[in-house]
C-alpha positions, 0 to 999 in steps of 0.5 A: 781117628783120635790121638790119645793125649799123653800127660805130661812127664815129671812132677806136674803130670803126677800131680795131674794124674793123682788129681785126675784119679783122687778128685782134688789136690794132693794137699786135701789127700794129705789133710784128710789123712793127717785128721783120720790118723788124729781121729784114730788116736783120739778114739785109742785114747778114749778107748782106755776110758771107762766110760768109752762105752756110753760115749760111743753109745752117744755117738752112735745114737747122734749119728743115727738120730741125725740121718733118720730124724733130722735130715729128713726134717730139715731137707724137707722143710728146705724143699718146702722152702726153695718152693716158697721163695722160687728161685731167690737165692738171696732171700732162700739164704736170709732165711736159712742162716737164722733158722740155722743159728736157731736150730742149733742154739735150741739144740744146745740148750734144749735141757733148759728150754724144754726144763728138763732137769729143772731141780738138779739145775736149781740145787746145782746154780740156785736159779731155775730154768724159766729164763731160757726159753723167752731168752732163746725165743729173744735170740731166735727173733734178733737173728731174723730181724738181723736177717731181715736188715740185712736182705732189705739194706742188699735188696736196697743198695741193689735196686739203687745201682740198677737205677744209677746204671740206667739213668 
């Protein structure tokens, strides 16, 4: 029969048992501490504001808008999209990256494209909201062009190693 394996003794059998049970290395558990204790005094701080009540209502309803709403729509269209591509890695992230980039740029400025607000915006900076939509649509183009330069110049220098290899 099979002899059990002692770990070994000292500091690196401790460190290998606490990676064994844990998962990762001892510095991973001491950062993920060191930002929960941060988070908890973040949320003490804000907890003495009195507006704690809508931030928390906010973030609530991010959280659930995200894991109801958004990741199911963008896992989706991810899915959609590994089907379309078929294995292309390369081209799967070409495309990710600027859909990605555009995505959170709309989120970002959503008030302004989608002109929500349009009058306080104009009495606020003396310029109205038309700007942003052509501007975030420009945005949007220029990351999947870069994308696009970027996927042909890699497909290129690729397709020119295999030939110098071959010849």
């Amino acid at each position: 029969m099979g002899e059990r394996v002692r770990p070994t003794q000292g500091p690196a059998g401790r460190t290998a048992r606490l990676r064994a049970a844990y998962g990762a290395a001892p510095w991973h558990l001491v950062l993920v501490t060191a930002v929960i204790v941060l988070a908890g005094w973040v949320a003490l701080r804000l907890a003495q504001e009195a507006t704690f009540g809508r931030m928390l209502l906010w973030f609530v309803g991010a959280v659930i808008a995200h894991d109801l709403v958004l990741f199911p729509v963008y896992a989706s269209v991810d899915r959609v999209l590994r089907a379309v591509v078929r294995g292309r890695v390369a081209l799967l992230n070409h495309l990710r990256v600027p859909a990605l980039g555009t995505a959170l740029l709309f989120v970002v400025y959503a008030p302004g494209i989608l002109r929500w607000g349009e009058t306080t915006h104009e009495a606020a900076t003396g310029q109205t909201q038309r700007p942003y939509l052509l501007r975030w649509l420009a945005l949007s183009a220029a990351l999947f062009l870069l994308s696009a330069l970027a996927y042909a110049l890699r497909r290129r220098r690729q397709s020119s190693g295999q030939r110098s290899e071959s010849a």
